[in-house]
C-alpha positions as CSV (number, residue, x, y, z in Angstrom):
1,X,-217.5,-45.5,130.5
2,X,-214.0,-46.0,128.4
3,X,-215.4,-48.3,126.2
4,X,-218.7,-46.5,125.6
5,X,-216.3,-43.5,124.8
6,X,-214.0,-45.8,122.5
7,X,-217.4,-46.9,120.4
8,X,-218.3,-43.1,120.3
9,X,-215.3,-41.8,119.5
10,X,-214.0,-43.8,116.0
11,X,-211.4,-41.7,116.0
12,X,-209.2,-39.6,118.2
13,X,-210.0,-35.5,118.2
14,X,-207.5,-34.4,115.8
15,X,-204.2,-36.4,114.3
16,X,-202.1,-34.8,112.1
17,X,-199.8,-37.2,109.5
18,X,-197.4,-37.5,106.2
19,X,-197.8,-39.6,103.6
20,X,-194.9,-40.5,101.1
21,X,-196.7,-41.1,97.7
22,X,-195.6,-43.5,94.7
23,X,-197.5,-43.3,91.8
24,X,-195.9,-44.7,88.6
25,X,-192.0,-43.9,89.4
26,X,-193.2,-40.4,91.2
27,X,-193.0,-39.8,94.9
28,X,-194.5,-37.4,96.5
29,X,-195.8,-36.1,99.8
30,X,-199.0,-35.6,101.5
31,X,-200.0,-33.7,104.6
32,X,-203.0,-35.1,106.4
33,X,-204.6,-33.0,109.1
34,X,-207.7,-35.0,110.8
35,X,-210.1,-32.9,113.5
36,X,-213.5,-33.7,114.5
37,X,-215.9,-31.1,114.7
38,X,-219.7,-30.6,115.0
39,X,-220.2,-32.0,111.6
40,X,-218.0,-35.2,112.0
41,X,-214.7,-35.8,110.9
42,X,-213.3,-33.2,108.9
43,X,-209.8,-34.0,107.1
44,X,-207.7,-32.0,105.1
45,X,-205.4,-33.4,102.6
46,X,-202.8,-31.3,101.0
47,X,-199.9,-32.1,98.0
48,X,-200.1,-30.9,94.7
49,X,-203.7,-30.7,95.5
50,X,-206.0,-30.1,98.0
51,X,-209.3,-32.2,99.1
52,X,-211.1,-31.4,101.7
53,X,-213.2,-34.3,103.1
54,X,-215.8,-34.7,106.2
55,X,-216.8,-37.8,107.2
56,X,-219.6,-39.3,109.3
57,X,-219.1,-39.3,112.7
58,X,-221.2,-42.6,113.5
59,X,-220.0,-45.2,110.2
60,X,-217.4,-42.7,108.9
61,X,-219.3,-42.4,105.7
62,X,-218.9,-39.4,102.8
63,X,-220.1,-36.6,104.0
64,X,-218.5,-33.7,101.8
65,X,-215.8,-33.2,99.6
66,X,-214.2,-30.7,97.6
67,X,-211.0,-31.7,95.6
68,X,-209.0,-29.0,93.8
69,X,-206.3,-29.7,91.5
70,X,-204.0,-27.4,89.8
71,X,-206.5,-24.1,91.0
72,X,-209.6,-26.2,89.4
73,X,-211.9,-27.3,90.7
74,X,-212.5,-31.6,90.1
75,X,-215.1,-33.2,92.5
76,X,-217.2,-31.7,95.0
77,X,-219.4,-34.0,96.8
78,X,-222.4,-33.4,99.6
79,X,-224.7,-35.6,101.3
80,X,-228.0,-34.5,102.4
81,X,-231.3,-36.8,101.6
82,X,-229.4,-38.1,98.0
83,X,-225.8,-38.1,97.4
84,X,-225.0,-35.5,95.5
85,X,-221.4,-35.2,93.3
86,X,-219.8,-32.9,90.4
87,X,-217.1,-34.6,88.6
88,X,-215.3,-32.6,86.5
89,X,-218.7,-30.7,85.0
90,X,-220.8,-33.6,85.4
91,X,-223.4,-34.0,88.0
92,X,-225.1,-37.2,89.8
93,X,-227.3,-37.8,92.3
94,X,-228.0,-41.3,93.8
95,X,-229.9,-42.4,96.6
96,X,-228.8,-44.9,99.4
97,X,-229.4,-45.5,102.8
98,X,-226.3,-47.0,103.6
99,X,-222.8,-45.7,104.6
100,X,-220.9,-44.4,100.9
101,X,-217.2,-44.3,101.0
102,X,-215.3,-42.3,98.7
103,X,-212.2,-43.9,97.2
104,X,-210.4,-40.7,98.3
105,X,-211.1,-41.2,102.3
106,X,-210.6,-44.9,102.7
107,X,-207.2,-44.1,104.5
108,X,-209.5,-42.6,107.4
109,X,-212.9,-44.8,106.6
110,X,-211.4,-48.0,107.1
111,X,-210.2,-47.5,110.3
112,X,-214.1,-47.9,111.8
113,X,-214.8,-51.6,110.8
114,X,-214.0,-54.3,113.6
115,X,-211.7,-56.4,112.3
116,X,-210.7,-60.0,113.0
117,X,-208.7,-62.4,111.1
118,X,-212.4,-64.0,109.3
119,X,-213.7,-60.1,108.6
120,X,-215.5,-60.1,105.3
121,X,-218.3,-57.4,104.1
122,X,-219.2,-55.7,100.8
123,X,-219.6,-51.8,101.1
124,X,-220.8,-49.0,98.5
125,X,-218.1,-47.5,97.3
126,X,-217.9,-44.2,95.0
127,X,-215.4,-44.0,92.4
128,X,-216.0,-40.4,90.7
129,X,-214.8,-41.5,86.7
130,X,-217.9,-44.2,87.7
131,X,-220.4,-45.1,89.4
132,X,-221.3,-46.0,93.1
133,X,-220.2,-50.1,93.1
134,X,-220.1,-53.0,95.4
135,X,-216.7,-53.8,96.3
136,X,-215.6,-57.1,98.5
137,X,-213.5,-56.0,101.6
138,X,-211.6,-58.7,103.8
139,X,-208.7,-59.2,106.3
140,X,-206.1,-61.5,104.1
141,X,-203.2,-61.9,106.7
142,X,-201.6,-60.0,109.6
143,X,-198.1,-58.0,109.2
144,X,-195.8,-56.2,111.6
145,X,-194.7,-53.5,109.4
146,X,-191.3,-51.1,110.3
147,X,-192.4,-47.6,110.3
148,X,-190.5,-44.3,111.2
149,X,-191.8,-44.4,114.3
150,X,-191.8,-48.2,115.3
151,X,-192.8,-51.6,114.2
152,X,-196.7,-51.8,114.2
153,X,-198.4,-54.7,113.6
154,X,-201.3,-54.5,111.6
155,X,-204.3,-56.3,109.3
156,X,-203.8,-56.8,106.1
157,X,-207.2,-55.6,104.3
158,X,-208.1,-56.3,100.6
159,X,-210.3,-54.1,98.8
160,X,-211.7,-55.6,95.2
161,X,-214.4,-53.3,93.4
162,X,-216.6,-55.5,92.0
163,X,-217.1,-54.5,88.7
164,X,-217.1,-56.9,85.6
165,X,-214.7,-55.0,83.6
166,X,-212.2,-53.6,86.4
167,X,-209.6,-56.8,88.0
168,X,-207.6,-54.8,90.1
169,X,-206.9,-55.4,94.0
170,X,-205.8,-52.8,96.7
171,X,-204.4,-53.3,99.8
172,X,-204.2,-51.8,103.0
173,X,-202.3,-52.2,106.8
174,X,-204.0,-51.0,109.3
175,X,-202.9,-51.0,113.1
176,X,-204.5,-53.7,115.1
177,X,-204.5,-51.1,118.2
178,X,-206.3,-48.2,118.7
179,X,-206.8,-45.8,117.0
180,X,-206.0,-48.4,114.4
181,X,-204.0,-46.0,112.1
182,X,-203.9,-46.3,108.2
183,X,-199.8,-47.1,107.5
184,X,-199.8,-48.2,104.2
185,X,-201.4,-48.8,100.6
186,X,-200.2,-51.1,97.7
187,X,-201.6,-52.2,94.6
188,X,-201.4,-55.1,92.8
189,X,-199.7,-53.6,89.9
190,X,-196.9,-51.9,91.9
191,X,-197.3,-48.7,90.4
192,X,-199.1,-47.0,93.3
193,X,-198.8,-46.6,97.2
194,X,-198.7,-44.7,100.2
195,X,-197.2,-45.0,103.4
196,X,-197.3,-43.1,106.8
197,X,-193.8,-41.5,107.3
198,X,-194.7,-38.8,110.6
199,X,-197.6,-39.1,113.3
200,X,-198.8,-36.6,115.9
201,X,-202.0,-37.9,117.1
């Protein structure tokens, strides 16, 4: 009965976090509020802007968003039988049977793939100045990495969009325990990241 619970329940009812920011010499913070209600995973994001996001319940997939920034609105997104966004006056609609993750929610996305040190998968990935891509996920290493609130160790996860004209590679640890938490993003150019400074979950 635990386990069936564990494989219904990605993850827990509501965790609330901070995230310090580093974007090009800028830090920042970022509160994360995470509750599941009747329409999945619902996650609210707040610095200096807002994005509210609800996920799948099942595969953690895109299920709504809608990103403010300075009082405008820049992205809404709903999924229904196409996948529906508005990017800052532009609309799209694609169709796709398969799971879409929104380069906004892979903090919380992420956490519902199994991973082992050979984990390798492609997903469709949504990046809103695009297109919906390919991009090549895969466990590159295992890290213990010192957090506020205690050394956690973690996979290593790549992320590489695999488009012809974009070379970039993200990275994220994520705790090898349940509920296998999002601590920390880098890129490979240095200029951006984020990193769990406060948990209550």
């Amino acid at each position: 009965m635990i386990l069936l619970f564990l494989f219904l329940q990605i993850l827990p009812n509501k965790e609330i976090f901070i995230y310090e920011t580093y974007e090009k010499g800028k830090v920042g913070r970022m509160d994360v509020v995470s509750e599941k209600d009747s329409l999945g995973y619902h996650i609210f994001y707040e610095s200096d802007r807002t994005i509210d996001v609800i996920l799948d319940s099942i595969n953690l997939g895109t299920l709504f968003i809608h990103k403010i920034v300075k009082g405008n609105v820049e992205l809404k997104i709903s999924r229904d039988e196409k996948f529906n966004v508005w990017f800052k006056g532009f609309e799209r609609s694609y169709r796709d049977d398969r799971p879409i993750y929104d380069r906004h929610t892979l903090d919380f996305a992420f956490r519902g793939f199994n991973y082992t040190a050979d984990f390798d998968t492609m997903i469709r990935l949504h990046v809103p100045e695009l297109m919906i891509i390919n991009a090549h996920v895969k466990v590159v290493g295992e890290e213990v990495i010192t957090t506020p609130f205690g050394d956690i160790p973690c996979w290593k996860v790549e992320l590489t969009p695999r488009v012809f004209f974009i070379r970039t590679h993200i990275y994220f640890w994520f705790e090898k325990e349940y509920p296998h938490r999002f601590i920390k993003l880098e890129d490979d150019s240095g200029t951006k990241g984020i990193r769990v400074i406060g948990t209550d979950g």
